[in-house]
C-alpha positions as CSV (number, residue, x, y, z in Angstrom):
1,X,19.6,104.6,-39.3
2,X,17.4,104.1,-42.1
3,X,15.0,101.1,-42.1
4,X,15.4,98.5,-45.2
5,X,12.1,96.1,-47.0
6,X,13.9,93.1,-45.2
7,X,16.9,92.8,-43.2
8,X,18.5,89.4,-42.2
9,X,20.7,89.3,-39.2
10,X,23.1,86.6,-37.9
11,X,23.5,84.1,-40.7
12,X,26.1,82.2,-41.8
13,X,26.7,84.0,-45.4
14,X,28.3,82.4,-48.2
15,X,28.3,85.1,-51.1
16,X,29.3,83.3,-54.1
17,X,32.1,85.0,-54.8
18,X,34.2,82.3,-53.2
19,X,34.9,83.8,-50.0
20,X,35.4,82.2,-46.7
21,X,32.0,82.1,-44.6
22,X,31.6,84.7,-42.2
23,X,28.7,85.8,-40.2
24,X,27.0,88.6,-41.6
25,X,23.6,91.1,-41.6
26,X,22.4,91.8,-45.1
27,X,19.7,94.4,-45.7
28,X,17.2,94.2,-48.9
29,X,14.8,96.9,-50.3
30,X,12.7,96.4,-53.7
31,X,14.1,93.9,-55.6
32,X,18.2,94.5,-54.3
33,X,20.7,94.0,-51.9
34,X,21.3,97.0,-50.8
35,X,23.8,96.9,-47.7
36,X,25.5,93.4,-46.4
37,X,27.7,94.0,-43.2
38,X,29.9,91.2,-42.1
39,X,30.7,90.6,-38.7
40,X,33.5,87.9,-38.3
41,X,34.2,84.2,-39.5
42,X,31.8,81.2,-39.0
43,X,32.0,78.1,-37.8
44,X,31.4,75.5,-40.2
45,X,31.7,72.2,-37.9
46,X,31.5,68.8,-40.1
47,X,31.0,71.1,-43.2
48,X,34.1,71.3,-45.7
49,X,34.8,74.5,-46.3
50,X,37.8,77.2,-46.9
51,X,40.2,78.0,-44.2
52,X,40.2,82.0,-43.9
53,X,43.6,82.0,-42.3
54,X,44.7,80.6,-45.7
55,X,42.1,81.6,-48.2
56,X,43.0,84.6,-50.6
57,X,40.7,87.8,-51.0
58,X,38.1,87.7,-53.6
59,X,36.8,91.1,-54.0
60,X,36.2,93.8,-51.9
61,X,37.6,93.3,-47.9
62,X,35.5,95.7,-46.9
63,X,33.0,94.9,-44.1
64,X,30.5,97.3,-44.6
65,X,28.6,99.5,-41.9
66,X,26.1,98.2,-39.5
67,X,22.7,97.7,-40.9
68,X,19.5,99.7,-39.3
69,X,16.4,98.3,-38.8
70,X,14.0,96.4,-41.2
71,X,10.4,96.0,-41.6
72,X,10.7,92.5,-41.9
73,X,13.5,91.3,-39.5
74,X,14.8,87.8,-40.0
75,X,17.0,86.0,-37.1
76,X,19.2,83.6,-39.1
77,X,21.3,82.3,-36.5
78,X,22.6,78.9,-37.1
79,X,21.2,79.4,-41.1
80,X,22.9,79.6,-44.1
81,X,22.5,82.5,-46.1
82,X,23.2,82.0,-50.1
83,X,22.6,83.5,-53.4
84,X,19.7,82.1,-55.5
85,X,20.7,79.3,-57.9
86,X,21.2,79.4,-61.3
87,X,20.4,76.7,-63.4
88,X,21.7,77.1,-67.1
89,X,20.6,73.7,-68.0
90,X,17.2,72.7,-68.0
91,X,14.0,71.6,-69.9
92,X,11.0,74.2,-69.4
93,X,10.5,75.1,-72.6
94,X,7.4,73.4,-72.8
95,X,6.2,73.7,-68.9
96,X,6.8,77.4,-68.9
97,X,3.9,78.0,-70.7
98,X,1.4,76.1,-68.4
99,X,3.4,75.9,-64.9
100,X,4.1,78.9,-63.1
101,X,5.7,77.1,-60.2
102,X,8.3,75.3,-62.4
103,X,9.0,72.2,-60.0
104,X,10.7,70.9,-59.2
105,X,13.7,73.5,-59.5
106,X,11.8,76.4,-57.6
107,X,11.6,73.9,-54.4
108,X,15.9,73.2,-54.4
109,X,17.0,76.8,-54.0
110,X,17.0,77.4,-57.9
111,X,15.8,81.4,-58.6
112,X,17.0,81.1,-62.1
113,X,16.6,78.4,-65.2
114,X,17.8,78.4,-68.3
115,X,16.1,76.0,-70.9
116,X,16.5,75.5,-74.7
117,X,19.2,73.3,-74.3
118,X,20.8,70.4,-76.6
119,X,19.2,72.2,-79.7
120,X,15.2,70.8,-79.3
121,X,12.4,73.5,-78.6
122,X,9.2,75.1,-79.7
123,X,10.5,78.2,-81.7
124,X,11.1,79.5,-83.9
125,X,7.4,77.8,-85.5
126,X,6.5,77.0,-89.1
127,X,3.4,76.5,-89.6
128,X,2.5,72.8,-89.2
129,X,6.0,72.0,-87.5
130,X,4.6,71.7,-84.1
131,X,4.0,67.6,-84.2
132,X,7.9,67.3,-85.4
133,X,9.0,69.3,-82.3
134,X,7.0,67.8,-80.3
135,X,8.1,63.9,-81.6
136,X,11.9,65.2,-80.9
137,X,11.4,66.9,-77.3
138,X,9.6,63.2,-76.5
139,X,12.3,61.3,-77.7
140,X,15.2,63.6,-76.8
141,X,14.3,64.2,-72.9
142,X,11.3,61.7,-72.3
143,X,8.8,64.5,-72.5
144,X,5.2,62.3,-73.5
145,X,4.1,64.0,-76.3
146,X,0.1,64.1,-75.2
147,X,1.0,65.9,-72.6
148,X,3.1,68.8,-74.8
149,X,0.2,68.6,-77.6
150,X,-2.4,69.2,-74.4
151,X,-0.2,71.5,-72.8
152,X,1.2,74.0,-75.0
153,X,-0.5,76.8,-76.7
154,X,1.9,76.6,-79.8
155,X,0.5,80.9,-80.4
156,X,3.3,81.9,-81.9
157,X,5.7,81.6,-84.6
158,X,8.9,83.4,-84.6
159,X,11.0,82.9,-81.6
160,X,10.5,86.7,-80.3
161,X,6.5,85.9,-80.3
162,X,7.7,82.8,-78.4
163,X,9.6,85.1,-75.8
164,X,7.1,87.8,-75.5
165,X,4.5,84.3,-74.4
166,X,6.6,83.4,-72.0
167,X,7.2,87.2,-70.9
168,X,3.0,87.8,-70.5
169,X,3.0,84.5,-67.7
170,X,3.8,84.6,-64.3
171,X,6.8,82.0,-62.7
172,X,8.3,81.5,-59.8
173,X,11.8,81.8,-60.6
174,X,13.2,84.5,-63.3
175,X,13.6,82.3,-67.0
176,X,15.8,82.8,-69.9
177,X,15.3,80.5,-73.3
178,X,17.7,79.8,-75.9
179,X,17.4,79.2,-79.5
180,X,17.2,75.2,-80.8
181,X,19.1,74.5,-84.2
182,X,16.5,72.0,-84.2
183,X,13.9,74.4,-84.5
184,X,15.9,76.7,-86.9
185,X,16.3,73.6,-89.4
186,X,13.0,72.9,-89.7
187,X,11.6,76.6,-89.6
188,X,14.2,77.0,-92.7
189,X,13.7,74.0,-94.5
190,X,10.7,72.6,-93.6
191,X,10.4,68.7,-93.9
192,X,14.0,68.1,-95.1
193,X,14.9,69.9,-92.0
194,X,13.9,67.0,-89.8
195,X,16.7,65.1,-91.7
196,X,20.4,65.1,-90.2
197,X,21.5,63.9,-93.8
198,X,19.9,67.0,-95.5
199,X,22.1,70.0,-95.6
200,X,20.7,73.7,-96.0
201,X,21.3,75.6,-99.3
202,X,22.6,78.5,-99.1
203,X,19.5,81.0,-98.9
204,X,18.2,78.2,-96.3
205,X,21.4,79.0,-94.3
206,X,21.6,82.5,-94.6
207,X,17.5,82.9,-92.9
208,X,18.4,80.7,-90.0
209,X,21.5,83.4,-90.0
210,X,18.8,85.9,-89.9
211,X,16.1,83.9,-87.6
212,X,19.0,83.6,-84.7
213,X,20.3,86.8,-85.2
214,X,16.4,88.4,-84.8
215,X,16.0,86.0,-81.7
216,X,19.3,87.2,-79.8
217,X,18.4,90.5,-80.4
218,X,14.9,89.9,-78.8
219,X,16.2,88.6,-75.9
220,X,17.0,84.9,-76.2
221,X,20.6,83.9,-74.1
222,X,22.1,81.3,-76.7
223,X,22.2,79.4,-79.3
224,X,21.8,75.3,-78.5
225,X,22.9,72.5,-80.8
226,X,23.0,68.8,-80.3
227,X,26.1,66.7,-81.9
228,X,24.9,62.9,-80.2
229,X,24.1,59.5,-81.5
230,X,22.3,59.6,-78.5
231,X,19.5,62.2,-79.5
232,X,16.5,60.8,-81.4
233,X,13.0,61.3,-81.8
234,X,10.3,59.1,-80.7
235,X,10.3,57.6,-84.0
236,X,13.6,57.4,-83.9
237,X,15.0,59.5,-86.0
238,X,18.4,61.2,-85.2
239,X,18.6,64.6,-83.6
240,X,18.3,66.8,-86.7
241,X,21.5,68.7,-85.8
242,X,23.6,65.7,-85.5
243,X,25.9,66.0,-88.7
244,X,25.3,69.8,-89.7
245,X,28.4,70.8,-91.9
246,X,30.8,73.5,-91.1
247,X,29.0,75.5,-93.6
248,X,25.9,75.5,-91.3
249,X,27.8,76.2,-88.0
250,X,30.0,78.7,-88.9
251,X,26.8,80.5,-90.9
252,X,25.1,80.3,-87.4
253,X,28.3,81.5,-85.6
254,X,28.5,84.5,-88.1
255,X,25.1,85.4,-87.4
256,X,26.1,85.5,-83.9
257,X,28.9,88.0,-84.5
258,X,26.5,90.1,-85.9
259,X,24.2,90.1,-83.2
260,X,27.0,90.5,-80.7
261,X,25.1,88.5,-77.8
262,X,24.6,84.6,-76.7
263,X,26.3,82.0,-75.8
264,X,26.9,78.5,-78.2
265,X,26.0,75.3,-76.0
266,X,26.7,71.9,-77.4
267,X,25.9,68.7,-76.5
268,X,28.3,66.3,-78.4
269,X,29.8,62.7,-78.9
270,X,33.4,64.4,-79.2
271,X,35.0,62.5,-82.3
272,X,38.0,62.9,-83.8
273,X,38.2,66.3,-85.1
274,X,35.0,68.0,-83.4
275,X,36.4,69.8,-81.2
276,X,38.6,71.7,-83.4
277,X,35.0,72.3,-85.4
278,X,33.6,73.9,-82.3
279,X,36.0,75.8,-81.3
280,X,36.4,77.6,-85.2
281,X,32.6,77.8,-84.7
282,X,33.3,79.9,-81.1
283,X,36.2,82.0,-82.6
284,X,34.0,83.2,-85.6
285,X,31.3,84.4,-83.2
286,X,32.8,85.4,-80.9
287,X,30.9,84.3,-78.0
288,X,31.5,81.9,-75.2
289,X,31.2,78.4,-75.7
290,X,29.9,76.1,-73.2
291,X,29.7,71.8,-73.8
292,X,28.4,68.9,-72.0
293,X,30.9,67.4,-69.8
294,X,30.2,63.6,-68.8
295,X,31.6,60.3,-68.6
296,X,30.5,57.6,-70.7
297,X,31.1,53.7,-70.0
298,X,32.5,52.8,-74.0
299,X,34.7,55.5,-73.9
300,X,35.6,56.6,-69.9
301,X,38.4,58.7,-70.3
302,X,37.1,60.5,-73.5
303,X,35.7,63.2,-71.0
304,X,39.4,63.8,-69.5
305,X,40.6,64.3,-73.3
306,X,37.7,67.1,-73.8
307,X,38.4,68.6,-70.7
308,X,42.3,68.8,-71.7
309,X,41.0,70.2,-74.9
310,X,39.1,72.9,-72.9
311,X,42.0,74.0,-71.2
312,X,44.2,74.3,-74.3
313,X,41.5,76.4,-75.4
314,X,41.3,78.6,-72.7
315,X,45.1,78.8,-73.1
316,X,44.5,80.0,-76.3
317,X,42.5,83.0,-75.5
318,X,38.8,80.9,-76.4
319,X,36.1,81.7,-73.6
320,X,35.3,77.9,-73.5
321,X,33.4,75.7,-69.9
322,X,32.4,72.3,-69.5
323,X,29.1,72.0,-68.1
324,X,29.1,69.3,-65.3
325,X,26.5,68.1,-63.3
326,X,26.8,67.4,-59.4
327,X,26.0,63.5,-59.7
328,X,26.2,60.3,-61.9
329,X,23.7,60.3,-64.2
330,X,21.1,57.1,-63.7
331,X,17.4,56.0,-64.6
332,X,14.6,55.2,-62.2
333,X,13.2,52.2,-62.3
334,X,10.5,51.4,-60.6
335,X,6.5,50.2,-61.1
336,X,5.1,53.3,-62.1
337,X,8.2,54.8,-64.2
338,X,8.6,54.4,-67.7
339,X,10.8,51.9,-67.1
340,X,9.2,48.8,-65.3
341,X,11.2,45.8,-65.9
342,X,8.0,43.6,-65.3
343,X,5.3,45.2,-67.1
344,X,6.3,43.5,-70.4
345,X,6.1,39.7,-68.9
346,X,3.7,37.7,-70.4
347,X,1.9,36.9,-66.7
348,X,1.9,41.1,-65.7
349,X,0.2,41.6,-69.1
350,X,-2.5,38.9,-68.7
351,X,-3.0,40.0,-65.0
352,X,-2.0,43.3,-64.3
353,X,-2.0,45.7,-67.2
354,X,-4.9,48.3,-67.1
355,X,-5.0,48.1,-63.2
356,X,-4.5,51.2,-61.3
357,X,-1.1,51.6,-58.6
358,X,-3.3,50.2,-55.8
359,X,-4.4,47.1,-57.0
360,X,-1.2,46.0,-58.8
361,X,0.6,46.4,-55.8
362,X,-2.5,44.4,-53.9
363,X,-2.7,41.7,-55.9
364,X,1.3,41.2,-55.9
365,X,0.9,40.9,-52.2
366,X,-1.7,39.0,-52.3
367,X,-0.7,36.8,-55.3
368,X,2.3,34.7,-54.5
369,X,2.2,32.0,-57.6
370,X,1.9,35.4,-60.0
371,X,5.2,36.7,-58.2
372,X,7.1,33.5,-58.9
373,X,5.7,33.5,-62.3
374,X,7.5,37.3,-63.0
375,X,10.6,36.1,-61.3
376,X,10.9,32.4,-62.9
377,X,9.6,32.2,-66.1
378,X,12.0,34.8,-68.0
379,X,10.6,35.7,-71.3
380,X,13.5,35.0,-73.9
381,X,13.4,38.3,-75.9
382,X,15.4,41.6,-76.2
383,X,13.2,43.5,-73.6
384,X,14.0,40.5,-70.9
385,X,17.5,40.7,-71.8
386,X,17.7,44.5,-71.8
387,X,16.5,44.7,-68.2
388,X,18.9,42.0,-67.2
389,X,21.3,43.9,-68.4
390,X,19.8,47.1,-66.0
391,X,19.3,45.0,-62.8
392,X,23.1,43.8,-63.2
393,X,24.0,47.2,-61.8
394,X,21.2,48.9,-60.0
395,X,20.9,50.0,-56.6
396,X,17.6,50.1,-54.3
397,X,17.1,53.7,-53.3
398,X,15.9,54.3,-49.7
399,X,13.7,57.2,-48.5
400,X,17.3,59.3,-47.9
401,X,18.9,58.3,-51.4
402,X,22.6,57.1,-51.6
403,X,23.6,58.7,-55.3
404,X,27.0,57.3,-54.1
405,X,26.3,53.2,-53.8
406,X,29.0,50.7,-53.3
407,X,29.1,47.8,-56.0
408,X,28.2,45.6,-53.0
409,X,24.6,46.9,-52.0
410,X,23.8,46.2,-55.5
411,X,20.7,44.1,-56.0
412,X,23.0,41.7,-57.8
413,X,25.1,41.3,-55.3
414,X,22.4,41.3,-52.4
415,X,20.7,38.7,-55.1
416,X,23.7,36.4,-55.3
417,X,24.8,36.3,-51.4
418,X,21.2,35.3,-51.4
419,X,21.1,32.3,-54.0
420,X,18.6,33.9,-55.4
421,X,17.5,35.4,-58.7
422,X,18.6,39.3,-59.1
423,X,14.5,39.7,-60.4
424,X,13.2,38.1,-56.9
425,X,15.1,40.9,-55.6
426,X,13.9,43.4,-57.2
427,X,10.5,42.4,-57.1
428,X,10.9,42.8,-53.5
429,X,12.4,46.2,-53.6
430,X,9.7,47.7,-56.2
431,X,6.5,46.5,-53.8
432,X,8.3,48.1,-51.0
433,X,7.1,51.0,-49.6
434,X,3.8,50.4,-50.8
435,X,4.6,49.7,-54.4
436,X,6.9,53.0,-54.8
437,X,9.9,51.6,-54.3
438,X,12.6,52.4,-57.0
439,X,15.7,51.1,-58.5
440,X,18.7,53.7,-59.1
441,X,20.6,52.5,-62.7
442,X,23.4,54.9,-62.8
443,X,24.6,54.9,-66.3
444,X,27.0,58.0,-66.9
445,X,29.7,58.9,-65.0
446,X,29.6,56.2,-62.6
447,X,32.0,53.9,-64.5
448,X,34.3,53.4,-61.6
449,X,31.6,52.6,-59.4
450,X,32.1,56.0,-57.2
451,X,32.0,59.3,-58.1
452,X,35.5,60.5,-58.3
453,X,35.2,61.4,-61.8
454,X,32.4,63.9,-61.2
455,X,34.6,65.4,-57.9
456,X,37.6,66.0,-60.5
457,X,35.1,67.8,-62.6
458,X,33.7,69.8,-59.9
459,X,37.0,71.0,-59.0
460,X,37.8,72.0,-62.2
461,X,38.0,75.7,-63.0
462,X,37.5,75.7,-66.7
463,X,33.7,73.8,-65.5
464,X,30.4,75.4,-64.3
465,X,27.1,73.5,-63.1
466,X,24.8,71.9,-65.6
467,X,22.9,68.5,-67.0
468,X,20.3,68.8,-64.1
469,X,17.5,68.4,-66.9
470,X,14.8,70.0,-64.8
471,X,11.3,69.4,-66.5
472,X,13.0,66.5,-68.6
473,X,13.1,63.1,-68.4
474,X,9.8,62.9,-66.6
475,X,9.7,59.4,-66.2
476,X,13.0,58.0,-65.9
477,X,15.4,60.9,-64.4
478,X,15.3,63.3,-61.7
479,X,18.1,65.1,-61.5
480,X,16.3,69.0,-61.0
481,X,17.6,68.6,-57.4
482,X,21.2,68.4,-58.4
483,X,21.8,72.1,-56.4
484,X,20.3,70.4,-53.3
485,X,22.9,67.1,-53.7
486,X,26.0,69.8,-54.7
487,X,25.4,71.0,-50.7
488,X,24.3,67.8,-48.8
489,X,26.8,65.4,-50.7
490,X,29.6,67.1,-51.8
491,X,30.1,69.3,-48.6
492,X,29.0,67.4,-46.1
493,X,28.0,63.7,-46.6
494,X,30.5,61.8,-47.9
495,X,32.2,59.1,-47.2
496,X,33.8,57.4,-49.7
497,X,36.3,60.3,-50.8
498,X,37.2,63.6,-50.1
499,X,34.8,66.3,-50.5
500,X,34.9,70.1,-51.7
501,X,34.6,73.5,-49.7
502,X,31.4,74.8,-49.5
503,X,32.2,78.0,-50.9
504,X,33.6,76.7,-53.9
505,X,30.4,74.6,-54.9
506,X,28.2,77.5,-54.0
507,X,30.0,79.9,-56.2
508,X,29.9,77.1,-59.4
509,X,26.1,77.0,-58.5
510,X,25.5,81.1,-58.5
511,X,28.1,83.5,-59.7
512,X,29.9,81.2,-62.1
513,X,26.9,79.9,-63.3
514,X,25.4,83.2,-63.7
515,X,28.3,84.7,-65.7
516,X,28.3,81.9,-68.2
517,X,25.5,83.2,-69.5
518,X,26.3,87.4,-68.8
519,X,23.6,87.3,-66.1
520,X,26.1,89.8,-63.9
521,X,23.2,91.6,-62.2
522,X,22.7,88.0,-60.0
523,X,25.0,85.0,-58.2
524,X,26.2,87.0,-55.6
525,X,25.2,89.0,-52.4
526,X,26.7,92.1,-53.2
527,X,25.1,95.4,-52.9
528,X,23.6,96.5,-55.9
529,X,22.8,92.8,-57.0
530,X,19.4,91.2,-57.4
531,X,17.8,90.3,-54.4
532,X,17.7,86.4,-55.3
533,X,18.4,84.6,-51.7
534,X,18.4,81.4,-50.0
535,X,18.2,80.7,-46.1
536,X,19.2,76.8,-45.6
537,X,19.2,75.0,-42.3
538,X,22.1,73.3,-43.9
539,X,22.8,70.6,-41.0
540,X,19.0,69.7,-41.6
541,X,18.9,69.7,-45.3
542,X,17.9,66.6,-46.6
543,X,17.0,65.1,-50.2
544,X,14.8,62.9,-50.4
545,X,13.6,59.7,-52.6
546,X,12.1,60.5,-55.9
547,X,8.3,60.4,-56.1
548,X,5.6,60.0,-58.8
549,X,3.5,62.9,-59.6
550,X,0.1,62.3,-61.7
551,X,-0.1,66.5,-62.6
552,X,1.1,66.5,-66.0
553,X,-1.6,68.3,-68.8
554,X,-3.6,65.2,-70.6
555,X,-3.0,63.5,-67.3
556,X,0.6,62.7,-67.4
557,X,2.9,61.9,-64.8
558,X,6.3,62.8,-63.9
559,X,9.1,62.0,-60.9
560,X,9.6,65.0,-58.6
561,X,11.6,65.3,-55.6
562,X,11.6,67.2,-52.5
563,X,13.9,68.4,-49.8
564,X,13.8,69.9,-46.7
565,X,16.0,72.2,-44.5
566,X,15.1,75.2,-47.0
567,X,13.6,77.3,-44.8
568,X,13.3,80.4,-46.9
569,X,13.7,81.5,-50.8
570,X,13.7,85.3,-52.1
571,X,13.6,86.0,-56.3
572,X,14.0,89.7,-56.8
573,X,13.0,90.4,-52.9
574,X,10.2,88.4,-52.8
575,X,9.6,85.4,-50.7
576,X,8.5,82.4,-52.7
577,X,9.4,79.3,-50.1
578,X,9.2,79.3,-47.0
579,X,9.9,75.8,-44.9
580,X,10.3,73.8,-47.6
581,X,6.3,75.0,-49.5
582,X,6.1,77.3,-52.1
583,X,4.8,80.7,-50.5
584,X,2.3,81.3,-54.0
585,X,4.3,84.2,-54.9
586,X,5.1,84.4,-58.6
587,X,7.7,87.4,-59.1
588,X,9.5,85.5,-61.6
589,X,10.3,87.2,-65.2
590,X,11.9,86.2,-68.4
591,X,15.0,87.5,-68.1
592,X,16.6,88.8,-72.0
593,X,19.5,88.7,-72.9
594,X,21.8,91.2,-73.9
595,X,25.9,91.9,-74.8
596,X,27.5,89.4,-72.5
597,X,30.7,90.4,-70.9
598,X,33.2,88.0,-71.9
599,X,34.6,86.0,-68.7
600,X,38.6,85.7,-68.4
């Protein structure tokens, strides 16, 4: 037999196709699978997963031949074998250009991201735009905006120049960047641009027409556009996209007709009558549509009705997802995070402010009438009341987090069975663990108090994975490590509902994922497909508590998170992780789009 680059024997391989897990040898050489040979079912014990007595085929039955030697051999037993995951919904555009490593996505299994979402980004570029961009993407997704003037080289201006910058610098993981309306407004219009109210003329219409239809050509996988109240710039200006007319969107929609590539992803509050306006949007281009799928606590069943009207869609011959994510959505809260419910009190200012980690978190100890002074004497103002409001439902999270917490552990509830107040409590829980203790505020799709509402969307065929934000939100949200949660939580861990077979959560993380956005050449191990693996000690795997990182350009900080039980990642055949560390290895491209094959 012929020897292969790599060959992995003896794992427990779950393809992404949705196929029950069997045990299997899978050969690589270059950058492909070249030859996978399965060898019988595997045990899955205390792992939900399909039954293959009563599963149904996907693809091809065939079991393929038994694989010669390699010249790297890898003994899997006990080890999950997966495809590399895609992530269609994150932040970089910024980080590409100064972080090859791309954390903290390229440490959770993730050999794929996809960034330019909810319509803000850095191109196309005219000329004196970049502080406007740059005010949005801080406001927007919490990105500081010293640390995006520092860290960007802003060398471009159309967005092709923009792709061909991020095609000349090495990553980890493979990249693909979408177009911002954002960006196209205030290319076209300049200043007026910035203003939701402001509509394009007609000549202003017909070059963003042109600009996107120049951009898809180059390479770029979408067009993004954000529709929510809940998009503003740092100085707190709505998201310029917000109210575009039907003029606007079905001019961009026609311009992606022309171009005959991309995808439209929107972000949006769902009002009467928007859906319909999407959906005339998608049929004029003729390209798939994908929208942010997520509960909301004034409006909790509003997700449901958008979901309905993605199905009705579907029915209707639209090629239409909702993009989920695996978790509620909540902000950290903690000494060193943007959000510090302490740090405005009139006795932390006078005391504490200027003072590094270390000796705030000494002099707190140390300090007792300073403590009771945070926790007695409430300042009567908005801020006070705001964080009230946050501490009334906010969990402690532990060095294993619980994303899944019972109204009961609350720190109002632990407060009151106290008699105490709910801000002695969490005074306590912030100085733990040497002052890095953090508060979990889950916000979205927690309005139960449990996450059966993202377990309905999970399960949902018409959804694929999305909203982990990775490289956004630096200081209040870390939900990059959604893939990791999708295993350990959802398959394994939980307890307070039913969970979801493996398979099918690993094929919403990869394949489905992939062909959202036409990448067919990865998402599954098939041979012929992109070497983009992952080997997981999956009874090991373990995510663990958020932590603040100072690594930021201009000095700026942001939450990453780590797991472990990853003991090895390939991208294109080469291996970038290996026990849970980053290997160096940077064979990560920008991948370009092109004609996307239009899913059933």
């Amino acid at each position: 037999m012929s020897s292969h680059d790599i060959v992995i024997r003896n794992a427990t391989l779950i393809d992404g196709t949705g196929k029950p897990a069997c045990i299997a040898d899978v050969a690589v050489d270059g950058q492909l699978i070249t030859a996978v040979h399965r060898r019988g079912p595997a045990s899955l014990d205390g792992i939900e997963h399909v039954d293959p007595a009563t599963a149904q085929a996907s693809g091809s039955d065939d079991a393929g031949q038994p694989i010669g030697r390699g010249h790297r051999e890898i003994d899997a037993q006990g080890l999950l074998l997966t495809p590399g995951f895609v992530d269609i919904h994150t932040h970089y555009d910024g980080q590409a250009t100064w972080d090859s490593q791309l954390a903290p996505s390229s440490v959770h299994g993730v050999t794929t991201a996809v960034f330019g979402n909810c319509g803000v980004g850095f191109a196309p570029l005219r000329p004196g735009a970049a502080d406007f961009l740059i005010n949005l993407m801080e406001g927007v997704e919490d990105i500081p905006g010293t640390v995006l003037s520092e860290g960007i080289p802003f060398n471009w201006e159309t967005f092709p120049e923009y792709l061909d910058a991020l095609d000349a610098l090495p990553h980890v993981i493979d990249i693909g960047a979408q177009v911002p309306h954002a960006a196209l407004r205030c290319y076209a219009m300049g200043e007026r641009g910035g203003d939701h109210f402001e509509q394009p003329t007609a000549a202003e219409r017909d070059l963003m027409g042109r600009l996107l239809e120049e951009a898809l050509q180059a390479g770029a996988l979408g067009l993004t556009t954000s529709r929510t109240t809940k998009h503003k710039a740092r100085d707190g200006r709505p998201t310029p996209s917000l109210s575009a007319g039907e003029d606007e969107l079905l001019s961009l929609a026609q311009a992606m007709r022309r171009a005959g590539r991309g995808v439209l992803e929107v972000n949006s509050d769902f009002g009467p009558g928007e859906f319909e306006v999407l959906e005339q949007a998608a049929r004029l281009s003729g390209r798939p549509l994908s929208m942010l799928l997520i509960q909301v606590d004034h409006s909790p069943t509003l997700w449901r009705e958008t979901l309905d009207q993605i199905h009705a869609a579907r029915a209707r011959g639209l090629d239409v997802n909702g993009q989920v994510g695996a978790r509620g959505i909540g902000v950290l809260i903690g000494f060193e995070a943007s959000l510090n419910p302490f740090a405005g009190h009139p006795a932390w200012r006078e005391a504490l402010t200027g003072k590094t980690h270390t000796e705030i978190v000494s002099r707190l100890k140390s300090d007792e009438p300073l403590r009771r002074r945070l926790i007695d004497e409430r300042p009567d103002n908005t801020a006070s009341r705001y964080f009230e409001g946050l501490l009334a439902r906010a969990f402690e999270m532990a060095a294993v987090p619980d994303y899944e917490p019972d109204a009961a552990d609350s720190i109002s509830a632990r407060a009151q069975a106290r008699g105490v107040s709910v801000w002695e409590v969490a005074l306590e829980v912030l100085m733990s663990a040497d002052g890095h203790g953090l508060l979990l505020h889950p916000f979205e799709n927690y309005t139960g108090g449990d996450l059966e509402v993202v377990r309905t969307m999970l399960a949902d065929d018409a959804t694929v994975m999305g909203i982990g934000d990775g490289g956004a939100h630096v200081g209040t949200i870390c939900d990059g490590s959604g893939p990791t949660f999708l295993l350990t939580h959802w398959a394994r861990d939980r307890r307070r509902g039913s969970r979801l077979a493996i398979e099918r959560l690993i094929r919403k993380q990869t394949m489905d994922s992939a062909h959202a956005y036409g990448l067919m050449d990865r998402g599954a191990i098939l041979p012929g497909l992109r070497a983009d693996l992952n080997l997981i000690d999956l009874h090991a795997l373990t995510l663990h508590r958020p932590y603040m990182a100072h690594d930021l350009p201009a000095g700026g900080k942001r939450f990453l998170q780590k797991a472990t039980g990853y003991r090895h990642t390939f991208v294109a055949g080469v291996e970038t992780l290996r026990n849970d560390q980053l290997t160096g290895a940077v064979p990560g491209r920008l991948v370009r789009g092109r004609s996307l094959v239009q899913s059933a």
